[in-house]
N, CA, C and O atoms as a DFTB+ gen file, in Angstrom:
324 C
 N C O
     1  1     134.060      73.700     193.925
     2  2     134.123      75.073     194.337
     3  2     133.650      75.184     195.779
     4  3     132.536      74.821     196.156
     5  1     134.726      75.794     196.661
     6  2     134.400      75.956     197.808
     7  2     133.878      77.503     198.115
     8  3     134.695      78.423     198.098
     9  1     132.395      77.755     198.413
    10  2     132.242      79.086     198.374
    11  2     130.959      79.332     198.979
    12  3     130.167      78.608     198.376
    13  1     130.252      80.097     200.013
    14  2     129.152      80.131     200.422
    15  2     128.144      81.247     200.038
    16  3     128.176      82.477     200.009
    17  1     126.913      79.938     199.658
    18  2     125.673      80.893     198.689
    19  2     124.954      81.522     199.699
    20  3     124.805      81.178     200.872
    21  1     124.515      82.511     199.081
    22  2     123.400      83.355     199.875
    23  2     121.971      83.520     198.494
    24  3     122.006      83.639     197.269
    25  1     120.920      83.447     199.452
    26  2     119.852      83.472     198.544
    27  2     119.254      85.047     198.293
    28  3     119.229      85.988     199.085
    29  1     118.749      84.962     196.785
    30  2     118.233      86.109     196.321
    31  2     116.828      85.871     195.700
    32  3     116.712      84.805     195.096
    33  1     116.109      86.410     195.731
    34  2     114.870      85.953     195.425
    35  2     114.211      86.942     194.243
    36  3     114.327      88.135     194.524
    37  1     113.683      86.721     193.241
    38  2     112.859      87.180     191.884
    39  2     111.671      86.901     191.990
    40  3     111.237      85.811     192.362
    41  1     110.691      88.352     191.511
    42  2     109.764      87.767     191.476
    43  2     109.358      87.665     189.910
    44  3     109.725      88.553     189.141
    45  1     108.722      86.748     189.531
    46  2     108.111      87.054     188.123
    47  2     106.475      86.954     187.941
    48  3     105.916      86.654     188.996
    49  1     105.848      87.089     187.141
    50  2     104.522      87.331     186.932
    51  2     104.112      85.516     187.126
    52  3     104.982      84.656     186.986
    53  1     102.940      85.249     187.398
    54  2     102.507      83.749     187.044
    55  2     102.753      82.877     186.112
    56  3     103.193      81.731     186.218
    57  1     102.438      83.496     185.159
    58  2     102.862      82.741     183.757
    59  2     103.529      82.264     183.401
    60  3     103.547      81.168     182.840
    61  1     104.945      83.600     183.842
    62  2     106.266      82.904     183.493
    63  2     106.671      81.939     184.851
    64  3     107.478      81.123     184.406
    65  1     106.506      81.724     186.025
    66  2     106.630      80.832     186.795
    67  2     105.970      79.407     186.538
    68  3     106.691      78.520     186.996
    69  1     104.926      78.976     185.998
    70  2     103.931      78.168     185.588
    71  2     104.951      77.464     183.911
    72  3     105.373      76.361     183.566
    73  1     104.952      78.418     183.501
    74  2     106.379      77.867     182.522
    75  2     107.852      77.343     182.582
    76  3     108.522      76.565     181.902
    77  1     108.070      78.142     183.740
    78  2     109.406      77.464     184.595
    79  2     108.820      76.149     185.036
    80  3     109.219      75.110     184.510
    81  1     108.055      76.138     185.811
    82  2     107.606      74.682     186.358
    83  2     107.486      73.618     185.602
    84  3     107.981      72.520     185.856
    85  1     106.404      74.079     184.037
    86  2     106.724      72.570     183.030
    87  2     108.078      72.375     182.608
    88  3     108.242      71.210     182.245
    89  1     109.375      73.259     182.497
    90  2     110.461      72.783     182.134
    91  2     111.646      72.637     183.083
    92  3     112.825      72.378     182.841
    93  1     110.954      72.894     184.330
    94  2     112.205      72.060     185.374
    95  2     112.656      71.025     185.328
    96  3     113.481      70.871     186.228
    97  1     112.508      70.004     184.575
    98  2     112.732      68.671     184.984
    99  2     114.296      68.835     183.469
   100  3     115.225      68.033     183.367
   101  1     114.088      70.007     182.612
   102  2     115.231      70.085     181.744
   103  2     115.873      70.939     181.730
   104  3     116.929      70.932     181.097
   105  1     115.258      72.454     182.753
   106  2     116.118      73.555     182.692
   107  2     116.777      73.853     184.159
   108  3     116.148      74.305     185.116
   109  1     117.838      73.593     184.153
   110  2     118.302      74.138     185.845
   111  2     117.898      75.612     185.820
   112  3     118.309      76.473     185.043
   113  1     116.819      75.770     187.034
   114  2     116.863      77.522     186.351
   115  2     117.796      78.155     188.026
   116  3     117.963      79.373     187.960
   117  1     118.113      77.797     188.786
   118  2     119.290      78.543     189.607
   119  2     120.519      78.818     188.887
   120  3     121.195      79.839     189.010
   121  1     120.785      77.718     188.040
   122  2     122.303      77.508     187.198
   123  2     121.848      78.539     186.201
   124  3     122.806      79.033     185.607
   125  1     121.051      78.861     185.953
   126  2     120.771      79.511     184.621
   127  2     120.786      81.371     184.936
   128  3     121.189      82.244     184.166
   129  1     120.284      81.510     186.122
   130  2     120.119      82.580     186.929
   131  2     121.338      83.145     187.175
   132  3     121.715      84.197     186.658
   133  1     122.236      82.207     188.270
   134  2     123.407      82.276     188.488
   135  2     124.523      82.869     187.365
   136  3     125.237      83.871     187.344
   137  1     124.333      81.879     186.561
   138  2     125.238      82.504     185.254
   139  2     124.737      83.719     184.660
   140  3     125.529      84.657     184.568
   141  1     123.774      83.837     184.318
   142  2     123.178      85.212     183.753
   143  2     123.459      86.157     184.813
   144  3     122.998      87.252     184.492
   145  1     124.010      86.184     185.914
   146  2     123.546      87.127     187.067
   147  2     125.179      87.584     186.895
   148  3     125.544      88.759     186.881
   149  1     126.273      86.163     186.740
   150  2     128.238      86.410     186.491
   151  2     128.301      86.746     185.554
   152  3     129.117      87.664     185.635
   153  1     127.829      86.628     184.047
   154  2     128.219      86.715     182.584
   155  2     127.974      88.998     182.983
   156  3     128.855      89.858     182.958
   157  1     126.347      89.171     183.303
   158  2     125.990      90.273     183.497
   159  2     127.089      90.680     184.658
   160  3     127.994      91.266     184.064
   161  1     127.356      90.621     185.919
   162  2     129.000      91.345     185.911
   163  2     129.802      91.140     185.442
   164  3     130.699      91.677     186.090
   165  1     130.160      90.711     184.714
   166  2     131.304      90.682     183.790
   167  2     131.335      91.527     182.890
   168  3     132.432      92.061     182.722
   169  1     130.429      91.873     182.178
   170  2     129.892      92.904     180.943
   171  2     130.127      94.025     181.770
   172  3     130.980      94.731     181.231
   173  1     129.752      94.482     182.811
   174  2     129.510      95.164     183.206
   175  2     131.066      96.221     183.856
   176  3     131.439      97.391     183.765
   177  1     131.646      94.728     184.607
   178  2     132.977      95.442     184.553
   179  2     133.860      95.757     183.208
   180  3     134.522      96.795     183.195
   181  1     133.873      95.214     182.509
   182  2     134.047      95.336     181.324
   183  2     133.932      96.867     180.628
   184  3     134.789      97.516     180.028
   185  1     132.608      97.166     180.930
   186  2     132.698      98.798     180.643
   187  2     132.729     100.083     181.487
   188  3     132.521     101.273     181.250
   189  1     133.111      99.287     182.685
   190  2     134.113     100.629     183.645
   191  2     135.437     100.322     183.336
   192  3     136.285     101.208     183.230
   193  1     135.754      98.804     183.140
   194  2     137.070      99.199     182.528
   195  2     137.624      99.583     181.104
   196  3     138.831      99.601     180.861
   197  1     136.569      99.911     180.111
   198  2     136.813     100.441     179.380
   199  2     136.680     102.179     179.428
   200  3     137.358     102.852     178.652
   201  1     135.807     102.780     180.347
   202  2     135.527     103.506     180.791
   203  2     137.029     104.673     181.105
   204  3     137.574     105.678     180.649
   205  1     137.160     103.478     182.403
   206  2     138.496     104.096     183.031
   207  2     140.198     104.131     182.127
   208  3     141.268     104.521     182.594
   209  1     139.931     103.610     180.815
   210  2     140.829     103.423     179.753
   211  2     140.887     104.894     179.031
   212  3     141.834     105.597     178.678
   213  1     139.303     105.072     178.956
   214  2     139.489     106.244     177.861
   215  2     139.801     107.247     178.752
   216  3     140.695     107.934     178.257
   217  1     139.363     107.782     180.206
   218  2     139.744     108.276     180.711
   219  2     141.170     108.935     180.673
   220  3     141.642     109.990     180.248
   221  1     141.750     107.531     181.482
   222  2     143.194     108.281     181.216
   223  2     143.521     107.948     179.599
   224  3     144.727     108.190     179.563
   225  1     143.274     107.679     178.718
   226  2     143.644     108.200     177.385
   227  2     143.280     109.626     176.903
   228  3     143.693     110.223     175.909
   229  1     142.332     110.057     177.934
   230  2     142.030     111.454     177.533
   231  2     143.400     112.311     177.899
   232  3     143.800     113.146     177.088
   233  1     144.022     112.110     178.987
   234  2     144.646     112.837     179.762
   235  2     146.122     113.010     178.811
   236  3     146.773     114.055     178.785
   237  1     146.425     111.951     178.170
   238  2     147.544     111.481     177.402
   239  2     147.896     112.724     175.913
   240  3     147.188     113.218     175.035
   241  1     149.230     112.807     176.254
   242  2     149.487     113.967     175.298
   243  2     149.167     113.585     173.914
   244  3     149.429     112.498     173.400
   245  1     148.633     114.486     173.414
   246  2     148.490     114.056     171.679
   247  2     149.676     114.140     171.255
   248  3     150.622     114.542     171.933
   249  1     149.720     113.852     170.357
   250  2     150.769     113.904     168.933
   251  2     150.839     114.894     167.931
   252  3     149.704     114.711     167.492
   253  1     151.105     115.428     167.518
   254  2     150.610     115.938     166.315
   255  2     150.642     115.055     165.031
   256  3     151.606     114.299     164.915
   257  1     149.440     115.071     163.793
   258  2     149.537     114.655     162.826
   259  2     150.867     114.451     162.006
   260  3     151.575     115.393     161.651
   261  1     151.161     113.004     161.717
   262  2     151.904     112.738     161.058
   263  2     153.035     111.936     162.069
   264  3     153.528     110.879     161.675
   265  1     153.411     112.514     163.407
   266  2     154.238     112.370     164.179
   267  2     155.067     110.921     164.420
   268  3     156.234     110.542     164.514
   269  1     153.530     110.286     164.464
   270  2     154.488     108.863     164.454
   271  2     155.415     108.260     163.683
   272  3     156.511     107.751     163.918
   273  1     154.426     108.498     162.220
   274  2     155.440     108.528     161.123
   275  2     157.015     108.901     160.951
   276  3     157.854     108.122     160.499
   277  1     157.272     110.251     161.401
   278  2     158.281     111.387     161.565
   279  2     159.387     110.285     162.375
   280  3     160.603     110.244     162.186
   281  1     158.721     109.562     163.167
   282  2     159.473     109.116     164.929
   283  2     159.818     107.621     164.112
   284  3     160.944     107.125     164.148
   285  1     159.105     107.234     163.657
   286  2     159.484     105.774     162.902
   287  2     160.236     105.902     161.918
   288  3     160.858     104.887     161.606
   289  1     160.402     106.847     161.290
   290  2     161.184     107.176     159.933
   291  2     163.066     107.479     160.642
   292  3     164.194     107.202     160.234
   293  1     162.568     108.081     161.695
   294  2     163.794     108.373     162.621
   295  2     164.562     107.426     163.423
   296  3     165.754     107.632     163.653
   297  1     163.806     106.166     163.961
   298  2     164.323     105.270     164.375
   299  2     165.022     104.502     163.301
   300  3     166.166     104.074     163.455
   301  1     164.209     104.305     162.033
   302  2     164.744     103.372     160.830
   303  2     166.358     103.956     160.536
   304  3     167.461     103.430     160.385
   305  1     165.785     105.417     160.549
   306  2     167.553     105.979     160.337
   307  2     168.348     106.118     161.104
   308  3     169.429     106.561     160.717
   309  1     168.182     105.842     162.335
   310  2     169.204     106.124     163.144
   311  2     169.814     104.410     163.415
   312  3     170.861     104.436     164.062
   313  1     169.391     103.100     163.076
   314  2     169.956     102.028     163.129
   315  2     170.375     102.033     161.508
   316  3     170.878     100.933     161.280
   317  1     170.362     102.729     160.478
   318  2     170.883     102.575     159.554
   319  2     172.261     102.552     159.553
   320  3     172.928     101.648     159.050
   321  1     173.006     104.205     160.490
   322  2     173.827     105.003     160.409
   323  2     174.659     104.326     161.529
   324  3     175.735     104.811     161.877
């Protein structure tokens, strides 16, 4: 991947840094960051684009009850005939 990083910096309390430190040698924690940081936009677009779905589904003419039915029953008969 050709792509240029820029750094972001976290702070966390001691503890949990002091815990990162005994398991660096098994946890990549940039790789771990990184991904949690893409997976979290992803989710995220995810629900503006679900967002912007219902939206214009709001806008979209209803039907009236039953209608589809009515419209499918009508297609069946009109390739009957």
């Amino acid at each position: 991947m050709n792509y240029f990083l820029s750094v972001v910096s976290v702070k966390v309390p001691d503890e949990i840094k002091r815990d990162m430190e005994k398991r660096k040698e098994r946890i990549n924690w940039s790789e771990e960051i990184r991904q949690f940081i893409s997976n979290k936009i992803k989710e995220d677009q995810r629900r503006e684009n679900i967002e912007k779905a219902d939206k214009i589904l709001q806008k979209t003419r209803k039907l009236p009850k039953g209608a589809a039915s009515k419209l499918v029953r009508e297609d069946r008969d009109s390739r009957n005939n």
